[in-house]
C-alpha positions as CSV (number, residue, x, y, z in Angstrom):
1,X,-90.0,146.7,131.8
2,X,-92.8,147.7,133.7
3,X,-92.2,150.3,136.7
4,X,-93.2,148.9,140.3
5,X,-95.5,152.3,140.1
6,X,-97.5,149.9,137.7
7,X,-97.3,146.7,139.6
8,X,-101.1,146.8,140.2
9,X,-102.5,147.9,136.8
10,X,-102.8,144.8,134.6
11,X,-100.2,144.5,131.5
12,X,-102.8,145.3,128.5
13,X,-103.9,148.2,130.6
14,X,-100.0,149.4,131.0
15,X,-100.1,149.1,127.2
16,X,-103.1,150.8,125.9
17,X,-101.4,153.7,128.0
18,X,-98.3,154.1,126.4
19,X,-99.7,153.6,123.4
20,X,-102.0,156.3,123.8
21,X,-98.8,158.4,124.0
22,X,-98.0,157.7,120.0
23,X,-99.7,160.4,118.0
24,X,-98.6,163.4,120.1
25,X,-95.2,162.1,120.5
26,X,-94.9,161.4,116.8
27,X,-96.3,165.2,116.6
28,X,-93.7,166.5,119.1
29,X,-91.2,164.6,117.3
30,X,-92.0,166.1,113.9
31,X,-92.0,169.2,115.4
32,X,-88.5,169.1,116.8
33,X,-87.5,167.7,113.5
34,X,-88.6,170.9,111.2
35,X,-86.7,173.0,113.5
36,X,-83.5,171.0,113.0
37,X,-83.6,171.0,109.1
38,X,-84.5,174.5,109.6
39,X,-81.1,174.7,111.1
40,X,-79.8,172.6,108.8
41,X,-80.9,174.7,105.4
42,X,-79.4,177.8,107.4
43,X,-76.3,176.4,107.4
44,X,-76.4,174.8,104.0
45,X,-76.0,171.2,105.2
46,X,-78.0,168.5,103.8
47,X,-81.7,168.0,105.4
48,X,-81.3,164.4,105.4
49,X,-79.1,164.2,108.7
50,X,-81.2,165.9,110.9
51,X,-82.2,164.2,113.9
52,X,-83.6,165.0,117.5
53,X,-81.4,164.0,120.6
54,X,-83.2,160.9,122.3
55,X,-82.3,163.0,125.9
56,X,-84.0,166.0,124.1
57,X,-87.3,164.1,123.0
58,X,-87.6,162.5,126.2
59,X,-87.3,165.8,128.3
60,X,-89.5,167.5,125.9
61,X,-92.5,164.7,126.8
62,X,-91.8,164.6,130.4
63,X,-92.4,168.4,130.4
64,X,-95.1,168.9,127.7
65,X,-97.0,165.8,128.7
66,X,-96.4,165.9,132.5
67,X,-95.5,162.0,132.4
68,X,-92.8,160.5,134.2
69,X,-89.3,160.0,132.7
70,X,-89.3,156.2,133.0
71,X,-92.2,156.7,130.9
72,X,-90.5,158.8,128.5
73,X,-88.5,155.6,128.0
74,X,-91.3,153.3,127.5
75,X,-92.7,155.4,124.9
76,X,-89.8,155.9,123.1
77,X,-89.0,152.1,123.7
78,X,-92.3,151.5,122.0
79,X,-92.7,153.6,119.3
80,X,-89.2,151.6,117.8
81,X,-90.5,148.3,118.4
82,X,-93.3,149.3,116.4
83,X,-91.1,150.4,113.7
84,X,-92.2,154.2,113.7
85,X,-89.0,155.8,114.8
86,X,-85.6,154.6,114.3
87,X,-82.4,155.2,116.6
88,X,-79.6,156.9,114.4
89,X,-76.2,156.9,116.2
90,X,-76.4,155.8,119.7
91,X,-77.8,159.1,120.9
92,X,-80.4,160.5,118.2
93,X,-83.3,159.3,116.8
94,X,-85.6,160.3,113.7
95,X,-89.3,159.1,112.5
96,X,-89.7,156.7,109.9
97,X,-90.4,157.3,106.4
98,X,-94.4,157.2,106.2
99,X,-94.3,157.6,110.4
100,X,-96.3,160.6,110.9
């Protein structure tokens, strides 16, 4: 869904822009995941469930990427349709194997 912000720029242009978003969002997103197994191995859990809250990732690129928030959605919208994150829960997320 395309914000009426964007009416004017033309659809492959909207694109290429949150697109260009990918890499340092997979970055952030790798980033917020060492800290959690981090906290994980402190506690002696299992690595393998860590996650990052979706609300958490999206505030993190609103404020380290001074973008939007509706287009902290589209990116984060994006980055699962192109099979590089995956939603775990209804609330958390996590990269894909082989995603960054």
């Amino acid at each position: 869904m395309r914000s009426p912000y964007n009416a004017r720029v033309p659809e492959h242009k909207y694109t290429q822009s949150v697109q260009s978003f990918y890499e340092p969002a997979l970055r952030l997103l790798q980033h917020m995941m060492e800290k959690n197994k981090a906290r994980l191995r402190k506690g002696n859990y299992p690595e393998s469930n860590a996650a990052v809250k979706r609300e958490d990732f999206r505030e993190q690129m609103h404020h380290r990427f001074r973008i939007a928030i509706y287009l902290t959605y589209e990116i984060e919208k994006s980055l699962s349709k192109a099979g590089l994150v995956e939603f775990v829960g209804s609330g958390f997320l996590k990269p894909k194997d082989g995603g960054v």
